[in-house]
Structure formats: C-alpha cells, structure tokens
N, C-alpha and C positions, 0 to 999 in steps of 0.2 A: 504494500500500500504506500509505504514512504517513497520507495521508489519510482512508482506512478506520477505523486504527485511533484517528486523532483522531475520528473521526464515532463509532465504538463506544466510547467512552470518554466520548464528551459525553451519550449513551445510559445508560450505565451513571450519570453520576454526575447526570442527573437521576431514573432509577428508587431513587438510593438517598436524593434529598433529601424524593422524596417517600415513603419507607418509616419516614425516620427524622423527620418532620413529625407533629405529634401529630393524632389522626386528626379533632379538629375543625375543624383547618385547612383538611385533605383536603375537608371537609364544607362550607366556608365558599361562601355563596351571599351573593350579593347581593341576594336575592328571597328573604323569608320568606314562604310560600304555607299559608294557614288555611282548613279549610273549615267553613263554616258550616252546620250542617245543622238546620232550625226547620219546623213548618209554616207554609209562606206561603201556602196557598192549603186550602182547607176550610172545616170547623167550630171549627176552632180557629187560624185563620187570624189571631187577636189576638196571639197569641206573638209569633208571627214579626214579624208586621209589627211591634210595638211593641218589640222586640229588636234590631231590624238599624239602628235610626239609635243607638242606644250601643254595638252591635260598631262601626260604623263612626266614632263619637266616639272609642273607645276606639283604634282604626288611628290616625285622625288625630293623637288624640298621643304616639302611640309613630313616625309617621312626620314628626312635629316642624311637621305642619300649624297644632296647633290645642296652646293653654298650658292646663294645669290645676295652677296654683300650688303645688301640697301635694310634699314631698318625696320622694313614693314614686311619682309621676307624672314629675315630674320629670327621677327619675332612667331612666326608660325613654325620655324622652325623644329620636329621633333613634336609640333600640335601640343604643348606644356599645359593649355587648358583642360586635356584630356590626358594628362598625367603618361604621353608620348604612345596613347592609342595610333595604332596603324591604319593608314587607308590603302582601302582595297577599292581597285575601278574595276567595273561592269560594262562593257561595252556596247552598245547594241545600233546595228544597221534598221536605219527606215527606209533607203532607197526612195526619200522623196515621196512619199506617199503618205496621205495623212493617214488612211486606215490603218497603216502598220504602225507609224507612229503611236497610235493609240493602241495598238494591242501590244506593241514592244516594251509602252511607258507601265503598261496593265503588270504585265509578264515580272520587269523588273523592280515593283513593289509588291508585289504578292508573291513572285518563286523567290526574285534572289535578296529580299529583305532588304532592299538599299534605306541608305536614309535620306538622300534628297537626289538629285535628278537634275544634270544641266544639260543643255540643246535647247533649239532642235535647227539650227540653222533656218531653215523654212517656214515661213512665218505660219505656214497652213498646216504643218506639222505641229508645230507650237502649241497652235490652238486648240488643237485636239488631243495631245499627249499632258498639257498644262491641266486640261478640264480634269483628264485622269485623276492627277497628282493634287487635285484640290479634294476630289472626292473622298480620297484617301486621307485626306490631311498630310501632304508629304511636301517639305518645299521643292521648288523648281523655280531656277537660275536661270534663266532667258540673258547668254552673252552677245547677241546679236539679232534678231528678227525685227524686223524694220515695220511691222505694219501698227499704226498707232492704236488700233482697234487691242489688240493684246492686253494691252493693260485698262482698258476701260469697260471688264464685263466685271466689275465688283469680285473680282477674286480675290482671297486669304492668302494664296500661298505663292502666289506667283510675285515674281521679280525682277526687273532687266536691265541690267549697265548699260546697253549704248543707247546711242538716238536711235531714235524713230524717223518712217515718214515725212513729219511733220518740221522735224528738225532739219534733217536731209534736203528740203525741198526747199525751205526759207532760204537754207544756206547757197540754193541755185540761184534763185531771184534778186539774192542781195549781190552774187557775183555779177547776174547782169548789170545791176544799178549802178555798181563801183567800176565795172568793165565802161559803163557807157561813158562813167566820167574818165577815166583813165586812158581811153583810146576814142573815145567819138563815136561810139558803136552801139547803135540802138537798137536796140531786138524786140522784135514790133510784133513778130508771128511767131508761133511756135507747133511743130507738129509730134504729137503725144504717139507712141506705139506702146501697148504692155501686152503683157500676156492674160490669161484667163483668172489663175491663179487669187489667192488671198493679195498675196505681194500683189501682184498684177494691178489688180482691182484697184485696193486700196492705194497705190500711187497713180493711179490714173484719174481716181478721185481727187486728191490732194493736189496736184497737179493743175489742174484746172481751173481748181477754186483759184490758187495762187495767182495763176494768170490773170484770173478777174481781174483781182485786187492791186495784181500789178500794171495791167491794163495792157497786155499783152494780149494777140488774136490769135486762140488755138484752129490754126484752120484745116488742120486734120486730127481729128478724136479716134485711133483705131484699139480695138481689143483684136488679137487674135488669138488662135490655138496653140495651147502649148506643143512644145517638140515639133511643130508645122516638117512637114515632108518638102514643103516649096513656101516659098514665103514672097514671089515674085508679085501676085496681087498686091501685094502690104507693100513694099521697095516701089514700085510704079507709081502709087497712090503717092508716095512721099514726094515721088520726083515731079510727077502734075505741081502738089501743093506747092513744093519749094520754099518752105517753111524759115525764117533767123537763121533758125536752132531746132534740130532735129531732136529731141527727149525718149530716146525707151527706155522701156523695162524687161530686162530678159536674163531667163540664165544661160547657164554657158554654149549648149547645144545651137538655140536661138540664136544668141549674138554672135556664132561665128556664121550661123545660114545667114543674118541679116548681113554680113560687111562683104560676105562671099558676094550676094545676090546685086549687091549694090556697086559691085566694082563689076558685075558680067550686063549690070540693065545700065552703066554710065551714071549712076546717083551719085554726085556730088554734093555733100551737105556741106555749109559753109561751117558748121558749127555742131559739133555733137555734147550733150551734158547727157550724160547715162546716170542711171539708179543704181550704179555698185553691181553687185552679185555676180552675173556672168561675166558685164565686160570688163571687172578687173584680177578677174581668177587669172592664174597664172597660164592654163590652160586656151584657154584664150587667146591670149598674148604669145604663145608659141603656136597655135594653129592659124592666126590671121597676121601675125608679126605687123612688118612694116604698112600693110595695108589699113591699119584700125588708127595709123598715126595721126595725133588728134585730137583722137576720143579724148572727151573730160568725161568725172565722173564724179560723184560726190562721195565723201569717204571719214569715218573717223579716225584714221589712222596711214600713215606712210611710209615706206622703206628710208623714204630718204632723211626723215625727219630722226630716224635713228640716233645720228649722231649728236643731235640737238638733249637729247635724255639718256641721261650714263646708266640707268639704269634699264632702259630700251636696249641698250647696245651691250650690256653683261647679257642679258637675257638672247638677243639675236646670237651673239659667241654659242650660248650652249644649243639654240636650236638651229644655228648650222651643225653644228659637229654629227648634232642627232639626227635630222632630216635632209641636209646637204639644199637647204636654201635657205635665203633669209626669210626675216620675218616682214609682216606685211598683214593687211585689214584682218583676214579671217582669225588667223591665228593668231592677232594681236586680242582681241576682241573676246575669243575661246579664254585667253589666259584669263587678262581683266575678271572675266564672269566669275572663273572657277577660283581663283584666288580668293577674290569676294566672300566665295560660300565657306571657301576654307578660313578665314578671318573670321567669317560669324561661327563659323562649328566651336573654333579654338576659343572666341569669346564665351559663349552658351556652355563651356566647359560639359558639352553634353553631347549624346546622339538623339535625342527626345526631342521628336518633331517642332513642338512647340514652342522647346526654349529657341530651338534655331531659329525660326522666325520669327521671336520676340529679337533675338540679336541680329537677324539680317534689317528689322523695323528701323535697328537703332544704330545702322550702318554711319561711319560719318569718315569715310576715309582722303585726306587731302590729297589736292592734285599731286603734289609734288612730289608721292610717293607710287604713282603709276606710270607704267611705260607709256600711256596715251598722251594728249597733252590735253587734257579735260582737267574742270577747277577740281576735280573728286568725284565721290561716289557718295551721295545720299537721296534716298529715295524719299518720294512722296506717299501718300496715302492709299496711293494705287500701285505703288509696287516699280514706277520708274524712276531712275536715276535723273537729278534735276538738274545734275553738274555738268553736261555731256557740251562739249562741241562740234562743229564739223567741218571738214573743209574740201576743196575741190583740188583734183589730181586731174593732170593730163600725160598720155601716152604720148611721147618723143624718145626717138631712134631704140624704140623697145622697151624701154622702162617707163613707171609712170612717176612723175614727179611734182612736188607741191607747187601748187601757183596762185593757190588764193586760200587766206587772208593776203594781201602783199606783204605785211611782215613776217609770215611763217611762208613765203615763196621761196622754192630755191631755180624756179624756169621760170622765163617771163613766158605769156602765153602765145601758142601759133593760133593767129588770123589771120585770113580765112585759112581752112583745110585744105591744102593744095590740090586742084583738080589730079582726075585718077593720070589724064595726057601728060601734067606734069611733073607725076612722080618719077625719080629714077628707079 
C-alpha cells in the first residue's frame, strides 16, 4: 500500500511539473524540421534548383557547420534559443502547379511533422499551399511571391519578406517619371502582355490601374496562355500597337518564345520593363543571350550590387563554391525568407507553432544586417514586410545590371533598344 501510494504520488508530481513548465518547454525538440517547398522539376525548374544550395547554406549556419561573420548570423549560430537543436530540411517538388503544391504542403505537415514551411516561389502555388499551413496552424514564410493578393485574405500564419506587385510596379512608373526628367523621354503608351496565371492576372491588374494614374495609354491589354506553343498572334498585336514600352509578364519558357518570336516577326520594342520571374532567371539569359539586350526588369535584388554589402558578398563567396554561380534575385530573396524564420524559431526558443508566430509578429530586423538593401524586415498586421524596396535592372552584353534609383546605378540606361538590322 505504501508503495502504491509513493508510485501515485511520483505520478502526480511529474503531471504537475509538466503543467506548471511553460508550454515551450513542453515543445522543446531537439530536431527543428523545415519544409521546403520550390519547383525542382519543370518549366520553372531554375527556382528550385538555384534556391536549395542557400536554404541549405543558410541550415548550415544556423546548424554551426558553416561561419558567416556578420552579427545577425552569428547570433543564430548553433540556434542557442533552442539550446543548439538541429535543423533538418524536407524538400518537396510542386513543378508549378498549385494542386501539388497543396497536397505537397498537406503531405509535409501531417507525414513529415515539419514545423513551418517556406516557398513557394509561384505566387498561385502560394496561395494554395499557405491556405494548407493556416489550416493546420503551421507558419509559412513566403521569401518571394509577388502577387499582393497573398497577404490580404486575413491569414494567421502567413508571412512574406519581399515586395509585392504593388511595390514592383510603382517602382516602374517612378523610373518612367525620373527617366522622363533625366533624358526627355516621355512614355505616353504602354503595351501590357501577362500570362493566365495568379502572377499573371494580378500584375496585369496593377499594371493598368498605374497607368491611369500615371496617365499613360495602355493601348494593348493582352492575357494569354501559359507555356503558349506559338505566341506569334501576341508578338504581331505588339508590333501593330507599337507601344513606349513594351511590359510583360512571363516565366521562363514564355519569355524566351516571346524574344524568339519577336526577333523572326521584326518587333522592335523601343523599351522593354519586364515583371522579374522568367526574364531575369539565369536560364533565360543563356537561351536568348545577346538578343533580350535591353530588357529592364524590376527587381529587389542584384548581382552587381554585391559589392556594395560585405555581407552580400561573404555570402555570394560560399554560394559560389557551392552552386558555381553567383548570387542574384531568386536566391537572394530564398535566403532573406528563410533566415527570417530561423531568427524567429531561435527567438521563440521553441518548435511550438504558436510561439513562432508570436516571434515572426514581433520580427524587427535592421536593414543593415541583410544582404538586400531594404530599410529591414518588419511586418505588418497582414503578415508583409513594410521595409522592402525595389529597383530596376537592365540586360547589357549578358549581364543585368543596376540602373535605377541613379544613386544605386552602376549602367546608365540603353535608349532606344537597338533595332534587330542593327544589332551585331
């Protein structure tokens, strides 16, 4: 009998250490579990793959493998708020498709027990793998999808470091305005092309409002089909309009049919300002080379700017060695994200969904300690970063290089686009 009640009594007073233990204790894992979710396999197969060796730089030194000098790395170093818990990444392929997206984000919160969840590059992927990760109550890290609808459907759990849309497109309007005073060049018309897509859509909306207001005349509005087999209708229509400034929206596949189509129908655009995504993938720029020279593009990040942030260029050192390119938008963007989430895990000293989103809430990181050249990282009450800037990159003799703001320029810009008779 004595023994009984020494046994229930040892019972009792471990149920009460752990009720009265705070409940990130309860939660304290030695294994922080991330899943990655990117297209690694597709049409847009460059994300991913050009993503996943800086998630895994970024592991490396939160897991104390690998030093990146600067104090805000540092201090993740070894994860010390989780008393040097491990992270472990989960990979997972969407091949651009929201419905896998969704069942991939499904798969990696119920099989492989993650604790939060960054991607999805594609903003239509996003939206449907984010919905998952809400339902679940799981955070998700959004380090680049661009359509501003994301963060405005009253989500908990959702979060995203770069611009958006909305940001991206001001920062094209304000290049024409400061362009017009700088060189005498007034951009009167503009001809709009995007895809089907969420991205699509949604900058073709934004797009146009801008032009209102900036009083510019969109005199061609076209959506078409994603992955298009011929895109010679769409190229024709531009070349009737004869638009400023040519504006699409495409990813990679697209914008090499559109530069093919336009150099075999004689489109010469005097002016191209692209939405990022395909026409500044690396991929791209080696399938259309010298022909896309030109192109601008709006961008929160650029190879060239490298040198301008010591801490940009420790970090491009280790992901050349690892990937054998430098660094540039996608992968800049990938890190930003994921570093974020690794900051608030280490802050929340926990894996407990909860506290991390209480610490991703109370995110406040200064610019001066990111590779971008953004004022920081604090998000608003919908889960976007309010710190972001952006800026406009053009393609010359292969590379693409900064040219606006003019004091973060390192090219002045080419006007007009040199007709296709006079390129060499």
């Amino acid at each position: 009998m004595h023994r009984f009640a020494t046994s229930l009594l040892a019972v009792f007073l471990v149920f009460a250490i752990v009720a009265a233990a705070p409940s990130g204790a309860v939660a304290q894992s030695k294994e922080i579990v991330i899943g990655v979710l990117y297209p690694m396999t597709g049409p847009t197969a460059q994300a991913g793959v050009d993503n996943k060796p800086v998630i895994e730089i970024g592991t490396d030194i939160a897991n104390g493998v690998t030093d990146l000098p600067f104090p805000f790395y540092q201090k993740l170093k070894g994860m010390p708020g989780l008393k040097g818990a491990k992270i472990r990444l989960v990979f997972a392929d969407h091949q651009g498709k929201p419905e896998l997206g969704q069942a991939e984000a499904e798969r990696l919160i119920t099989q492989e027990k993650v604790h939060a969840i960054v991607g999805c590059w594609h903003s239509g992927v996003t939206a449907t793998a984010s919905q998952v990760a809400e339902r679940h109550g799981i955070p998700f890290l959004n380090p680049e999808s661009s359509s501003p609808g994301l963060h405005r459907r009253g989500l908990k759990w959702f979060f995203r470091t770069s611009p958006h849309d909305e940001h991206f497109t001001q920062a094209m309007f304000d290049f024409f305005r400061d362009f017009e005073k700088k060189r005498g060049v007034k951009i009167k018309t503009a001809g709009l092309t995007y895809d089907g897509t969420l991205f699509g859509a949604d900058s073709g909306k934004i797009m146009k409002e801008l032009a209102k207001k900036s009083g510019v005349d969109v005199t061609l509005d076209l959506q078409y089909k994603l992955q298009s087999t011929s895109l010679q209708s769409e190229v024709q229509r531009l070349k009737a309009a004869n638009p400023d400034v040519w504006m699409p929206t495409s990813y990679q596949t697209d914008a090499i049919l559109f530069v093919r189509t336009a150099k075999e129908l004689d489109y010469n655009a005097k002016m191209v300002m692209a939405q990022d995504a395909g026409h500044i993938s690396p991929d791209f720029v080696q399938a259309v080379g010298r022909d896309a020279e030109g192109t601008m593009s709006r961008a929160p990040f650029n190879t060239d700017l490298i040198d301008k942030r010591p801490v940009a260029k420790a970090l491009n050192a280790l992901y050349t060695k690892k990937h054998g390119k430098e660094l540039y938008d996608f992968p800049a963007r990938s890190f930003t994200g994921y570093m974020t989430l690794l900051d608030a895990i280490n802050r929340a000293g926990s894996t407990d969904p909860e506290q991390i989103r209480q610490a991703l809430v109370a995110t406040n990181i200064p610019g001066d300690q990111l590779i971008m050249t953004w004022d920081g990282i604090k998000f608003d009450e919908n889960g976007q970063n309010t710190h972001v800037k952006a800026i406009i990159i053009q393609l010359q003799g292969g590379k693409f290089y900064t040219v606006w703001p003019w004091d973060s320029a390192t090219r002045d810009v080419i006007y007009p686009i040199p007709a296709w008779k006079d390129r060499k």
